[in-house]
VEXNUZA-747349 format. One record per atom (N, C-alpha, C): residue in one letter; x, y, z. Coordinates in steps of 0.05 Angstrom, whole numbers, padded with zeros to 5 digits, always signed. Example, Ala and Ser with C-alpha at 12.3 -4.5 7.8 and 13.67 -1.06 7.14 Angstrom:
! residues 2
A+00264-00114+00156/A+00246-00090+00156/A+00264-00066+00156/S+00257-00045+00142/S+00273-00021+00143/S+00258+00001+00157/
//
This chain:
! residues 349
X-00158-00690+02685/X-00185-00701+02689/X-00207-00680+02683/X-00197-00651+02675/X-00218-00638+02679/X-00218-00629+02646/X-00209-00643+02631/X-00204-00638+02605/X-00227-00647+02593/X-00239-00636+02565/X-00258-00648+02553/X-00245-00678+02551/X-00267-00701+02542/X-00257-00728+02537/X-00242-00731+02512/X-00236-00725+02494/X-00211-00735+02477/X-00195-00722+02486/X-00185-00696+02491/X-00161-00689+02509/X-00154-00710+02529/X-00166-00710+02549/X-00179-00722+02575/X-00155-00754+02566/X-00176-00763+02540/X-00154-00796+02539/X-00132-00794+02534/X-00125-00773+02520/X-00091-00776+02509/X-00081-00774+02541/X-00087-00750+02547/X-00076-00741+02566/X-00064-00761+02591/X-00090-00780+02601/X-00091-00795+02620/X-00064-00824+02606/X-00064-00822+02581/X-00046-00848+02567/X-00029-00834+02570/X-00008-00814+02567/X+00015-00802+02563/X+00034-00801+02592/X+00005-00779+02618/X+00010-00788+02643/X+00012-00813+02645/X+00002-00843+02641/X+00005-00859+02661/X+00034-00866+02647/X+00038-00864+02623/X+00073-00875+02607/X+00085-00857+02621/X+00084-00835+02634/X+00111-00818+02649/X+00109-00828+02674/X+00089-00836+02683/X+00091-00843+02712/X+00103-00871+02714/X+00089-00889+02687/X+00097-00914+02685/X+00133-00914+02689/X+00150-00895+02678/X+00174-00892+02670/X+00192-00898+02699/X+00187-00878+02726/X+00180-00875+02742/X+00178-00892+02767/X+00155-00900+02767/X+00150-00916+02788/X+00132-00940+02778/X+00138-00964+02752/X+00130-00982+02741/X+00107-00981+02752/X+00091-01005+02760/X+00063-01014+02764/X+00058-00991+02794/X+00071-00984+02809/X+00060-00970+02836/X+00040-00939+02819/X+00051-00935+02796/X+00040-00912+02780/X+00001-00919+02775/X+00000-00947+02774/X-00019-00952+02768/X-00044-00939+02803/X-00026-00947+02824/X-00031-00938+02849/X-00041-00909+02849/X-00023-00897+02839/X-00025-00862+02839/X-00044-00852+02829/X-00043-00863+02791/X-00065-00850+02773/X-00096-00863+02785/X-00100-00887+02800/X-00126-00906+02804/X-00134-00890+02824/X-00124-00882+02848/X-00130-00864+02870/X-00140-00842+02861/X-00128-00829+02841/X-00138-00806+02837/X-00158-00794+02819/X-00166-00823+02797/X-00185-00826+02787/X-00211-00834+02804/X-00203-00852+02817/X-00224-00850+02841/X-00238-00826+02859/X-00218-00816+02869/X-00225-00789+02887/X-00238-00774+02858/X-00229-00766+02837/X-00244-00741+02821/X-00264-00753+02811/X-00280-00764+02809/X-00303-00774+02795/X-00333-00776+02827/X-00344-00767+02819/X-00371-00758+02835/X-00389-00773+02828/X-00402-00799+02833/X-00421-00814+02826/X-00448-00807+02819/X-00453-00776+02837/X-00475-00762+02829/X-00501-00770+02836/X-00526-00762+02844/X-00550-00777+02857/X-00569-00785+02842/X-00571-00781+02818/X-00586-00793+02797/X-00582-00813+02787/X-00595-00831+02766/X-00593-00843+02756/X-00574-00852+02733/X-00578-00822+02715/X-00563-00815+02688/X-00543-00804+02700/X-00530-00788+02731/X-00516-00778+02737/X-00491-00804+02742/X-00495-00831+02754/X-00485-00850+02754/X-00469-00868+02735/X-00491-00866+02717/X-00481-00879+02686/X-00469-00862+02678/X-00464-00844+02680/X-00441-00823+02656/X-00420-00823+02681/X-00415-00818+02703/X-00395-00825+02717/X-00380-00855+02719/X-00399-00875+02716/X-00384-00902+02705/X-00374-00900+02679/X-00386-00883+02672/X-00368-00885+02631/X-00345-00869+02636/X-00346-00842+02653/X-00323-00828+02660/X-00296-00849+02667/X-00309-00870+02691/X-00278-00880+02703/X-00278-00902+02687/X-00303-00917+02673/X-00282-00942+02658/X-00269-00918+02625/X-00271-00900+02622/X-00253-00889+02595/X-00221-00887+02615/X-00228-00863+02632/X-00197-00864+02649/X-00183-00881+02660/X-00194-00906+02669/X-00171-00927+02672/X-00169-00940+02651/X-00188-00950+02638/X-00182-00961+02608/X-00150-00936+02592/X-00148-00919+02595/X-00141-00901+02587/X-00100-00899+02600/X-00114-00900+02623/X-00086-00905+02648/X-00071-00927+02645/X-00077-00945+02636/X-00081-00978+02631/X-00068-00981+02614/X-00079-00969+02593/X-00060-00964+02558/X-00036-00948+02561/X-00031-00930+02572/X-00011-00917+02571/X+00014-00922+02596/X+00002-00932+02616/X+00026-00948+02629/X+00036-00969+02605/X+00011-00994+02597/X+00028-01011+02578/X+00050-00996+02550/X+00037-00979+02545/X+00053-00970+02530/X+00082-00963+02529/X+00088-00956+02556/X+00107-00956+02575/X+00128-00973+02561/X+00117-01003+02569/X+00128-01027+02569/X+00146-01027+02542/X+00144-01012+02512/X+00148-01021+02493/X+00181-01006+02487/X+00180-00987+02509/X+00207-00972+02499/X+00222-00970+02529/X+00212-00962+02553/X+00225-00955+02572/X+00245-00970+02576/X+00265-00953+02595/X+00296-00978+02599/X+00294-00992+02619/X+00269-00973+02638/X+00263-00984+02668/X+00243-01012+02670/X+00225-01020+02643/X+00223-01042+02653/X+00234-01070+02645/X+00229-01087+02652/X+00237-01114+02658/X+00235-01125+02623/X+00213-01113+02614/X+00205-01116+02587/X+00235-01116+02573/X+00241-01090+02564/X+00265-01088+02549/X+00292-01110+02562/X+00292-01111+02592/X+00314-01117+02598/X+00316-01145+02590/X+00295-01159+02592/X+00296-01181+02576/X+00291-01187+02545/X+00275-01169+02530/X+00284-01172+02504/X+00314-01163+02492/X+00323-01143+02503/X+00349-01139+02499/X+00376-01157+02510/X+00362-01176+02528/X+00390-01188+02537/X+00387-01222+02523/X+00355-01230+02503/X+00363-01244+02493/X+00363-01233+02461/X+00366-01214+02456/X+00376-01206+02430/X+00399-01192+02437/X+00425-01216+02443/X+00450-01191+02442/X+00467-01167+02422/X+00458-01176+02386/X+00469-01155+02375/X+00448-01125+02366/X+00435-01129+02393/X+00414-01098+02388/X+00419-01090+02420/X+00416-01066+02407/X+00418-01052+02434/X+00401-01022+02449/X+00389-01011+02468/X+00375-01002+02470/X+00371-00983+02458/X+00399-00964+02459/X+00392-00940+02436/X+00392-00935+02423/X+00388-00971+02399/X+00386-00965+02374/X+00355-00975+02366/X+00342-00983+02396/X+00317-00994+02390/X+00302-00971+02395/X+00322-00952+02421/X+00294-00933+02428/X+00279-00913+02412/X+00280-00906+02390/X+00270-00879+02367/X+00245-00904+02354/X+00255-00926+02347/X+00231-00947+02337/X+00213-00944+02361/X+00223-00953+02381/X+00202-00963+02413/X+00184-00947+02421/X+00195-00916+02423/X+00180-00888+02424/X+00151-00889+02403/X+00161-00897+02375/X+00147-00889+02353/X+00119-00916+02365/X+00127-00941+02364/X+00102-00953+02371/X+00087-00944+02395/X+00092-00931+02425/X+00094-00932+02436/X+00072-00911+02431/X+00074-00882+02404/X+00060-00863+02408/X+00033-00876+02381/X+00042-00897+02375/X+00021-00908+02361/X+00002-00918+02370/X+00012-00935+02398/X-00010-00944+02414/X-00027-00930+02428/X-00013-00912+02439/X-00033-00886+02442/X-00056-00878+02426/X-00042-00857+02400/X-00067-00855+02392/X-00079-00874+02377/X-00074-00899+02368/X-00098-00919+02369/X-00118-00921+02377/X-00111-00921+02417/X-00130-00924+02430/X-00147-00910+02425/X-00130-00871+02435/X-00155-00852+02426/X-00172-00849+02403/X-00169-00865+02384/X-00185-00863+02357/X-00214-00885+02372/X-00197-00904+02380/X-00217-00924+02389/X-00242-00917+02417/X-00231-00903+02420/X-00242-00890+02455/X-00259-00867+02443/X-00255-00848+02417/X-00280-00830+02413/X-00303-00846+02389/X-00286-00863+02385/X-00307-00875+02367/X-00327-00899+02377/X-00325-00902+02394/X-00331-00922+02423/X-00354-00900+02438/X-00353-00889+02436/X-00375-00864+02449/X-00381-00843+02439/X-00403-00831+02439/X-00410-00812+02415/X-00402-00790+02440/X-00403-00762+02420/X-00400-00746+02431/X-00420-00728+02440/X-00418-00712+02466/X-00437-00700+02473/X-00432-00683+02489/X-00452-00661+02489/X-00438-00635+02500/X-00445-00638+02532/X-00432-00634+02541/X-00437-00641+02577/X-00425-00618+02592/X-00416-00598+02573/X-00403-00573+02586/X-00372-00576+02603/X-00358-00597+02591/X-00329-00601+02602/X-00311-00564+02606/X-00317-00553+02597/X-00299-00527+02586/X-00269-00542+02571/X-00251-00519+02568/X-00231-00525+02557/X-00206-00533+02579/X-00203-00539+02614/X-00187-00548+02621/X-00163-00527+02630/X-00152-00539+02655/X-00126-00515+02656/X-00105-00519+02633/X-00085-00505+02645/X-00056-00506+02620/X-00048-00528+02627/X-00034-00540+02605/X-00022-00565+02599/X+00011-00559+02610/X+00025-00524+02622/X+00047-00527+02630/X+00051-00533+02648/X+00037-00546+02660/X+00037-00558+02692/X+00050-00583+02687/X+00048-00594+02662/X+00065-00624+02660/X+00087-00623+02649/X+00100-00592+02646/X+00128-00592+02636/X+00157-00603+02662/X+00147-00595+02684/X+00168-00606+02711/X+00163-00635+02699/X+00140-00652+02705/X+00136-00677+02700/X+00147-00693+02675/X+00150-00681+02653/X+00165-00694+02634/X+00198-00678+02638/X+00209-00672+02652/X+00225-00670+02658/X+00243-00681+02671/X+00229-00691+02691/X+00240-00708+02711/X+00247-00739+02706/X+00220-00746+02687/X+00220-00772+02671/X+00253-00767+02656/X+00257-00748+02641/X+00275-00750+02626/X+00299-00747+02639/X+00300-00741+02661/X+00321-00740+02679/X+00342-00760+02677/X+00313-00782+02691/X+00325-00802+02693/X+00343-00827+02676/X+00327-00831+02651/X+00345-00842+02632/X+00381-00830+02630/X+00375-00803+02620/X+00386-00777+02615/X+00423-00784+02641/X+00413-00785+02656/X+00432-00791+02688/X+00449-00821+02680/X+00430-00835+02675/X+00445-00861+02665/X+00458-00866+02643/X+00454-00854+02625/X+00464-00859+02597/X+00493-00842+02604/X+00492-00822+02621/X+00512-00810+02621/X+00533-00831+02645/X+00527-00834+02667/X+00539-00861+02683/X+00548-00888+02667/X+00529-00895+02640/X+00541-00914+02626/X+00569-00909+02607/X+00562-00880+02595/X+00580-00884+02579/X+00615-00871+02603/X+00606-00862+02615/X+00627-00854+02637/X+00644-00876+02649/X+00628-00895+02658/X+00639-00925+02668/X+00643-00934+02656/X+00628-00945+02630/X+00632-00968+02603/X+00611-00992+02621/X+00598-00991+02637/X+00576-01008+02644/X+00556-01010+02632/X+00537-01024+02629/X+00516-01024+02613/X+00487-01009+02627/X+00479-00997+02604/X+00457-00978+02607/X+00437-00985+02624/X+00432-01012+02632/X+00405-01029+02649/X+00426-01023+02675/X+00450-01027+02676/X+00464-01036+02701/X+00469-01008+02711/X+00472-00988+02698/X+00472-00958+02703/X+00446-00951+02712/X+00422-00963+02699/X+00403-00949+02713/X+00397-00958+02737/X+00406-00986+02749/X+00401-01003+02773/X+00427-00978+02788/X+00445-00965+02785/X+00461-00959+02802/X+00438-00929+02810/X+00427-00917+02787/X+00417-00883+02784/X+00393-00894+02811/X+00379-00917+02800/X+00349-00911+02815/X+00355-00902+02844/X+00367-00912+02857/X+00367-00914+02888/X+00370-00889+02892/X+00393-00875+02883/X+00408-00849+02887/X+00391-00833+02877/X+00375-00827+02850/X+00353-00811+02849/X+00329-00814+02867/X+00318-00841+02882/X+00304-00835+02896/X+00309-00826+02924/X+00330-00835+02925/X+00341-00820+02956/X+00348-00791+02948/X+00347-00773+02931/X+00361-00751+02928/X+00327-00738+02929/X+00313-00758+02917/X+00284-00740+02914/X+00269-00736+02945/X+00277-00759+02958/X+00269-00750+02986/X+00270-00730+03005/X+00306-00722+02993/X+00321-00708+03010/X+00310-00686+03001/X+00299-00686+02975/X+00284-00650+02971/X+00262-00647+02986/X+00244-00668+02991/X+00220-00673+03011/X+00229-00650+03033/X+00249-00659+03042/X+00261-00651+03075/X+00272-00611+03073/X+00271-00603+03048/X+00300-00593+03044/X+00296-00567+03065/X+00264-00557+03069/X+00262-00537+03083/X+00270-00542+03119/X+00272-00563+03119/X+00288-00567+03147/X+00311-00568+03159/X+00328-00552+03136/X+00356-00551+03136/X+00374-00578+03123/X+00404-00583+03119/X+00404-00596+03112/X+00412-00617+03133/X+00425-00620+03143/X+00435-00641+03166/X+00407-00651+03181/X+00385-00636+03189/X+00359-00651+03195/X+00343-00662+03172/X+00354-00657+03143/X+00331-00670+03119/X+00344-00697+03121/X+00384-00695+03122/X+00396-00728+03120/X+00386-00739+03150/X+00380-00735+03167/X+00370-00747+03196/X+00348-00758+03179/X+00327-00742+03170/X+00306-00751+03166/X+00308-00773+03140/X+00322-00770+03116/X+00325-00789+03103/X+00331-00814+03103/X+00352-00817+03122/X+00364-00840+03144/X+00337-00857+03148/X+00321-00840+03177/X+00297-00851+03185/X+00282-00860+03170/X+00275-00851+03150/X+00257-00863+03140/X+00260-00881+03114/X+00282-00878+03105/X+00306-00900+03095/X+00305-00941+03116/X+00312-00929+03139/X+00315-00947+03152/X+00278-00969+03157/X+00266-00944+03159/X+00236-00954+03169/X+00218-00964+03147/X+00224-00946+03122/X+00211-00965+03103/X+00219-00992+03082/X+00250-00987+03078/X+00256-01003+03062/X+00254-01034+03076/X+00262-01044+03096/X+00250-01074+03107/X+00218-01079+03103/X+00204-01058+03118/X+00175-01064+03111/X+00166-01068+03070/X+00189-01055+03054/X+00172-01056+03026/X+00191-01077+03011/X+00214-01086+03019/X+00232-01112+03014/X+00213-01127+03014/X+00202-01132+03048/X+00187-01148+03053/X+00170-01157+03039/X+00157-01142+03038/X+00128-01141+03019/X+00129-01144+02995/X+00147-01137+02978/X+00156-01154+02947/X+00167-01173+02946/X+00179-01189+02965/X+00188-01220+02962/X+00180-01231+02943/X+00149-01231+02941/X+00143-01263+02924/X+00142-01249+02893/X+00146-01220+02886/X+00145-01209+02854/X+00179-01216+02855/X+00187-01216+02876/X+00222-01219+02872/X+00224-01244+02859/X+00221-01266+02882/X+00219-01292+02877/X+00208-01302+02850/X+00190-01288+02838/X+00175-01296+02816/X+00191-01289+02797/X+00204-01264+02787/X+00224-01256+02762/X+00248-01261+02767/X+00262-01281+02790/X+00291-01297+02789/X+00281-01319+02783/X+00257-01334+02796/X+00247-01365+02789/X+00239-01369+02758/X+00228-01352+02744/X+00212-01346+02717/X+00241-01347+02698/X+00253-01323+02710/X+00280-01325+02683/X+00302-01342+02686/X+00305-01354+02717/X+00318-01378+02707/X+00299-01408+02691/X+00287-01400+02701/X+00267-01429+02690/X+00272-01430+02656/X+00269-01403+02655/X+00273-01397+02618/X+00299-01404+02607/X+00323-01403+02625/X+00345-01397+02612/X+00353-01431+02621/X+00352-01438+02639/X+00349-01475+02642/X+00338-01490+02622/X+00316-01482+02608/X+00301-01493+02587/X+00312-01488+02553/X+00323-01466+02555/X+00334-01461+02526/X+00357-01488+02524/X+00371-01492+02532/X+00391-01522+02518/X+00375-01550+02513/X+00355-01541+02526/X+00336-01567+02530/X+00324-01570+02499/X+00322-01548+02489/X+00302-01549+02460/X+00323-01551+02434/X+00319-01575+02421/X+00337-01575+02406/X+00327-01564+02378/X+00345-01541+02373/X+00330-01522+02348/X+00326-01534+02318/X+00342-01555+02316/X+00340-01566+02283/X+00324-01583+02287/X+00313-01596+02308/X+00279-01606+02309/X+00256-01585+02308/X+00261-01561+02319/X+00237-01538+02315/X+00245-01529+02280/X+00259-01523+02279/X+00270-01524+02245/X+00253-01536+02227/X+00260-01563+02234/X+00246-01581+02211/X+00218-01582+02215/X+00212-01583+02241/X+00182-01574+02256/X+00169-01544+02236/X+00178-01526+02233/X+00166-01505+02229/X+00173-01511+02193/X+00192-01515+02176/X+00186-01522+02160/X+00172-01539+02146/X+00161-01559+02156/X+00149-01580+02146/X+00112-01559+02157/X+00114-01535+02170/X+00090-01527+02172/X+00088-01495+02145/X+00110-01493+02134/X+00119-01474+02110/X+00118-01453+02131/X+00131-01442+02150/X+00122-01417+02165/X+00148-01407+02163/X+00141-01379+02157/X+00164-01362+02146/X+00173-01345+02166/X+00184-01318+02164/X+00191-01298+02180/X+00165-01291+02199/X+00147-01278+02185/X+00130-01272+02196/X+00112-01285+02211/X+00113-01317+02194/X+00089-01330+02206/X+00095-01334+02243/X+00123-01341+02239/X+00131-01343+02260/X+00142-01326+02289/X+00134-01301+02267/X+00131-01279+02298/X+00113-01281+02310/X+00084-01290+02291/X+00060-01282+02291/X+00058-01312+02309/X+00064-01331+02307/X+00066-01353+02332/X+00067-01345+02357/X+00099-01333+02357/X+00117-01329+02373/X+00088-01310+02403/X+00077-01285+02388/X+00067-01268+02396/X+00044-01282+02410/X+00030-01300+02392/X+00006-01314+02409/X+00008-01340+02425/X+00038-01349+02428/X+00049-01365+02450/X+00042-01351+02470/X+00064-01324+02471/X+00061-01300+02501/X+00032-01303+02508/X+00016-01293+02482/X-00018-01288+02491/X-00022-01315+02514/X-00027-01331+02490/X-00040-01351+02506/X-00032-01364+02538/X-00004-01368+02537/X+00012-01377+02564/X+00007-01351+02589/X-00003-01329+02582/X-00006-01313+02598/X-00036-01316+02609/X-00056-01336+02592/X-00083-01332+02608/X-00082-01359+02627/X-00062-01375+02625/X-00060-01405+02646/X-00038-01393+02661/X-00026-01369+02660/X-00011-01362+02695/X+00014-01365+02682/X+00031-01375+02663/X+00057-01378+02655/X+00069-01352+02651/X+00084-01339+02667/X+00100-01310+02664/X+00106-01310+02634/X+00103-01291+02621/X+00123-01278+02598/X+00146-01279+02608/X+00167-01271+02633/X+00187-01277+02634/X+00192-01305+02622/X+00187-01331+02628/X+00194-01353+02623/X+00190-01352+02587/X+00170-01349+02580/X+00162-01358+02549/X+00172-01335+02533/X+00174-01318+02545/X+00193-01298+02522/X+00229-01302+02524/X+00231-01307+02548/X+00264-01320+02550/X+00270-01349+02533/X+00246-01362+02534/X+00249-01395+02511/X+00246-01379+02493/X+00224-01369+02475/X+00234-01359+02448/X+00239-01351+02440/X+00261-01328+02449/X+00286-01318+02439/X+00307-01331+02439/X+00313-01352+02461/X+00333-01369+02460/X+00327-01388+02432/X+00306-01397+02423/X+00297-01411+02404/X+00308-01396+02381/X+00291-01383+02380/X+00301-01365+02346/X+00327-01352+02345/X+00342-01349+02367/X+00366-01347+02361/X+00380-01369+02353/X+00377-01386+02355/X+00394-01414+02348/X+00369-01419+02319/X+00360-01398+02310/X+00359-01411+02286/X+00369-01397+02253/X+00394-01394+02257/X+00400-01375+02236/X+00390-01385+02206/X+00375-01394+02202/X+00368-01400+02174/X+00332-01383+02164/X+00327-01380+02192/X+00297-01360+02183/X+00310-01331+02197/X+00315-01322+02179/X+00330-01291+02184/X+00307-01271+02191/X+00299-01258+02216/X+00280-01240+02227/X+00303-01216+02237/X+00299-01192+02224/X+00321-01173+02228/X+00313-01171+02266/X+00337-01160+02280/X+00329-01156+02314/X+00304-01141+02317/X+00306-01125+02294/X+00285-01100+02301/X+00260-01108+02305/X+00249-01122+02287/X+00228-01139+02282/X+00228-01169+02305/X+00249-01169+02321/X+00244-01187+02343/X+00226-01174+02367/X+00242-01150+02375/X+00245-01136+02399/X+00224-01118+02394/X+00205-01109+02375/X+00183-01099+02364/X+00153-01117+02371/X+00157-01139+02362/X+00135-01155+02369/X+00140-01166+02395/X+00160-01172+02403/X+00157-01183+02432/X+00145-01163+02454/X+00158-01133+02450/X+00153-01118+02468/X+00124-01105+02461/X+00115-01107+02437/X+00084-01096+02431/X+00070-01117+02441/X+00074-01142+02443/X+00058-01170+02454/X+00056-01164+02490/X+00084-01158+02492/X+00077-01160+02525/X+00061-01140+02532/X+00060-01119+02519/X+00046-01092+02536/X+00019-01095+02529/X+00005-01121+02514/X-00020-01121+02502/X-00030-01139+02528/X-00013-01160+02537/X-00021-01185+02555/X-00027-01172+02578/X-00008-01145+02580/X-00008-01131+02613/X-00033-01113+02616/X-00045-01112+02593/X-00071-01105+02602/X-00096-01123+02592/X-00086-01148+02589/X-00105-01167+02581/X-00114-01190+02597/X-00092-01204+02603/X-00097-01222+02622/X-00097-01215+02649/X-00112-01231+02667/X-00129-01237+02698/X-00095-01238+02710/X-00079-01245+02694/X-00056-01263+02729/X-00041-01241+02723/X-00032-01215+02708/X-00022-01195+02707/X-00030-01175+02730/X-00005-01172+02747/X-00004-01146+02774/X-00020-01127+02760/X-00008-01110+02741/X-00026-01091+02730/X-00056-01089+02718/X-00063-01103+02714/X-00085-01111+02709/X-00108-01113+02728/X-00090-01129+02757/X-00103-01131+02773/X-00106-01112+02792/X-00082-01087+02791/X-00080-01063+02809/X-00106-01047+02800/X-00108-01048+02770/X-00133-01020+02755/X-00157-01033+02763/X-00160-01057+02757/X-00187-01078+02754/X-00205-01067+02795/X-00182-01064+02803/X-00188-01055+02835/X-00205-01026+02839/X-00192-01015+02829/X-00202-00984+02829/X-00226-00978+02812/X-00233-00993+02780/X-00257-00995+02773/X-00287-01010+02783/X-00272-01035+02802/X-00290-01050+02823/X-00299-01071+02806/X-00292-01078+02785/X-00298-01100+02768/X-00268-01128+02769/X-00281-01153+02755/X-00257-01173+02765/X-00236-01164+02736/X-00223-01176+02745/X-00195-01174+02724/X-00198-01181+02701/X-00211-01199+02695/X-00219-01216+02669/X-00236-01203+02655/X-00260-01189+02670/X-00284-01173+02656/X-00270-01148+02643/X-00252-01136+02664/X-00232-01116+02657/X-00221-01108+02626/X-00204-01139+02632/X-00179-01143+02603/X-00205-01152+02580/X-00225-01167+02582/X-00239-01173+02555/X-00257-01167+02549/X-00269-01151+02573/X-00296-01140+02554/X-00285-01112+02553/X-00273-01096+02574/X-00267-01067+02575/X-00245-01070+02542/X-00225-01081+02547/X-00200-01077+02533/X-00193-01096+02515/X-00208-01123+02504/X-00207-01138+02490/X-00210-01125+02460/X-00223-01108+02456/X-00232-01091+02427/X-00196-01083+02419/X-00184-01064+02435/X-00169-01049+02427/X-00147-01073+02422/X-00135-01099+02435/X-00111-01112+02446/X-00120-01131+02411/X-00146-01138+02409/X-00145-01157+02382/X-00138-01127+02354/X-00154-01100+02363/X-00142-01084+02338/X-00115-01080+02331/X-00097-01082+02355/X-00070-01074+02357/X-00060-01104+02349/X-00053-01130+02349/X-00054-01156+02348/X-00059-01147+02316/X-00086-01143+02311/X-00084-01149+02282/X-00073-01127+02257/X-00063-01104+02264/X-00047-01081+02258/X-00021-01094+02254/X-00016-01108+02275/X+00022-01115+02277/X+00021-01127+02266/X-00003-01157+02261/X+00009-01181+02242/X-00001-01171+02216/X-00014-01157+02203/X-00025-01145+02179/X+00016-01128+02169/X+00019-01118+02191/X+00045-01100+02188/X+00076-01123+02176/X+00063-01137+02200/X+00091-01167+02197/X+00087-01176+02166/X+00062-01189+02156/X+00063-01202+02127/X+00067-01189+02111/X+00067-01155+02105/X+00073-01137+02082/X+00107-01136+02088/X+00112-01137+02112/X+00143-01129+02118/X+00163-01146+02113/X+00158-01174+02124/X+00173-01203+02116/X+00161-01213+02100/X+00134-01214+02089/X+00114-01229+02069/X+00110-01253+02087/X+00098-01277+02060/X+00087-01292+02070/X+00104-01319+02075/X+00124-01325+02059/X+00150-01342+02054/X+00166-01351+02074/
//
């Protein structure tokens, strides 16, 4: 935070993708708090306005780079469902592509974030050292790192390895919390507070629980229901080719996401769809590319998105003003990058 502002944005996008890695949307909790506490409203007039430009760049900023998150990580929900309805791809042959968009969307943004505000000398200095975030990308890497090694050890799958890692890395990270208390009083204490928090935060996620078992069965109930050589003849009789029909595909998600319809549900129908249609050939790569660049655009676009609505809190503005006036610029540049990318890649046929 104490970085000049183009440092300042990468920086704040990179942190929120490690934290995103981490601790999914609660990261948005961490980086919003603390963008809050460092920003000084100041008693002037001009002192105000340049502190509102401060926190809407840094969560705008935080915002992008959690979503960014979305496009490669194993930890979220994102992959786990584009990967489990594209069964002949698999994560670690997607993740070196996923990374690469992932550092695209980044600096996108930052191109879009200095060119969005002129520059001006305000006396930032140059910032402490940047090796203070070497533990922190460390730890991120840990964790994949732990599972990949549990998968190929078991022969379980890499999502189902990391569902075994999480618990045990976060209980192990606790136990370092404690460690100066010896060790038999850090496991007392881990116990305790094992016991005291986990009912109270079960609790309290119920209805995100309820929502991604009700959402992806709903999706996976509905795939037999759609009979594909009617969408077939449907999409041919509209001449829509490879591309055209990612480029559908992508602004289905958009749209169903501003009337409340989960991406779980509409991205589990059309992948079940276009899998049953072997006659418009879309390599996996180019499935699991646009699906997962679509979702991480919606999670900072639309009003009924948790994330959206966690940042939209800490800037004090509603969710909607948030995703379209703050973040609407960058989500249609990125949108029209990928489908400009799709028609040179599959053409127009």
């Amino acid at each position: 935070m104490d970085q000049p502002p183009g440092r300042r944005y990468l920086l704040m996008s990179v942190g929120a993708q490690l934290f995103g890695v981490m601790l999914n949307v609660g990261s948005l909790n961490v980086l919003g708090n603390m963008v809050r506490r460092g920003i000084k409203p100041g008693l002037t007039e001009e002192a105000q306005r340049i502190a509102g430009i401060r926190l809407k760049r840094m969560l705008t900023a935080t915002l992008r780079g959690f979503s960014s998150a979305l496009i490669w990580t194993p930890t979220s929900v994102t992959m786990l469902l584009v990967l489990s309805g594209i069964p002949e791809l698999t994560w670690e042959e997607y993740a070196p592509l996923g990374l690469l968009w992932s550092a695209l969307f980044i600096l996108l943004g930052a191109v879009l974030d200095r060119f969005s505000y002129p520059r001006r000398n305000l006396g930032y200095g140059q910032g402490g050292s940047l090796r203070r975030l070497i533990p922190l990308v460390a730890l991120v890497a840990l964790f994949p790192i732990i599972a990949f090694v549990v998968s190929r050890g078991t022969g379980f799958d890499l999502f189902a390895a990391l569902l075994i890692c999480a618990p045990v890395i976060g209980t192990t990270w606790i136990g370092l919390q404690y460690r100066r208390a010896g060790f038999w009083t850090a496991c007392r204490l881990v116990v305790r507070r094992l016991l005291r928090s986990f009912p109270r935060t079960f609790t309290g996620q119920r209805n995100e629980v309820t929502l991604f078992a009700s959402s992806g069965f709903i999706g996976v109930v509905l795939i037999p229901l759609i009979d594909p050589e009617h969408v077939s003849q449907w999409l041919n009789m509209l001449h829509i080719g490879g591309a055209g029909l990612m480029v559908l595909v992508s602004l289905l998600i958009l749209a169903f996401s501003f009337v409340g319809i989960s991406a779980i549900v509409t991205v589990t129908v059309l992948l079940g769809v276009i899998q049953n249609m072997p006659e418009i050939a879309i390599p996996p790569m180019v499935q699991a590319s646009v699906i997962a660049i679509t979702w991480s655009l919606f999670a900072g676009v639309s009003p009924f998105t948790a994330s959206l609505r966690f940042i939209s809190g800490y800037a004090g503005t509603e969710p909607l003003r948030f995703g379209i006036i703050w973040n609407g610029v960058f989500t249609v540049l990125v949108l029209s990058v990928m489908y400009a990318a799709l028609f040179l890649y599959l053409g127009a046929g």
